[in-house]
N, C-alpha and C positions, 0 to 999 in steps of 0.2 A: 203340875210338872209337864216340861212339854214333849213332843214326841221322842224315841229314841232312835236312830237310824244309823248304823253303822255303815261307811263307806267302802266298795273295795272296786276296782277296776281289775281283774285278771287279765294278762295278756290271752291271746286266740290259742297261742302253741298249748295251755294249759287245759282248754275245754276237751276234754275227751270221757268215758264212762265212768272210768276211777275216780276222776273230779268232778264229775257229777254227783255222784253219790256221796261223796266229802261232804260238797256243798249243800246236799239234802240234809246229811243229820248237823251242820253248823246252823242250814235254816230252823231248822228244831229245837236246838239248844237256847239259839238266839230269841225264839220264842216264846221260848218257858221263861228266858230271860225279862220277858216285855218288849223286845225289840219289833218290828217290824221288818221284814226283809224286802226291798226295790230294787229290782236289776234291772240296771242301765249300762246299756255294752259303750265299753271304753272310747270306741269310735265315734260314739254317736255324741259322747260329751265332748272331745277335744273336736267334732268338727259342724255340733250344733247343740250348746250348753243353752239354749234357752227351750229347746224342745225338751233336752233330759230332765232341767230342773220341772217343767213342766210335767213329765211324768212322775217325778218323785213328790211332786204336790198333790197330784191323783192319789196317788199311793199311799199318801197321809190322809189324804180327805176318806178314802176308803176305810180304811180302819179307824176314823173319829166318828162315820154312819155303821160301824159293825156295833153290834150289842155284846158287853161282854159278860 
């Protein structure tokens, strides 16, 4: 099966303490799920997608070198 990675770009007005902590226990859940979580800020996709995708392929290489 191949990786599992779920997408989400949140806008900036959203990031503040209460949506941080959201996004901790959805990283968790998404965990237990077998997902892996890669945060790449929305900006950085719409004004350099081949850096972002670059990091999300780190981000898979990482967890196919973790032992599970």
């Amino acid at each position: 099966m191949g990786a599992r990675v779920p997408s989400e770009s949140p806008p900036e007005c959203l990031r503040n303490t209460q949506r941080g902590a959201a996004d901790a226990r959805r990283d968790r859940k998404l965990a237990r799920l077998g997902f892996r979580v890669v945060r790449v800020e929305a900006e950085m996709v719409l004004r350099n997608l081949p850096v972002a995708v670059e990091l999300v392929r780190r981000g898979l290489a990482q967890e196919a070198s973790t032992p599970k």
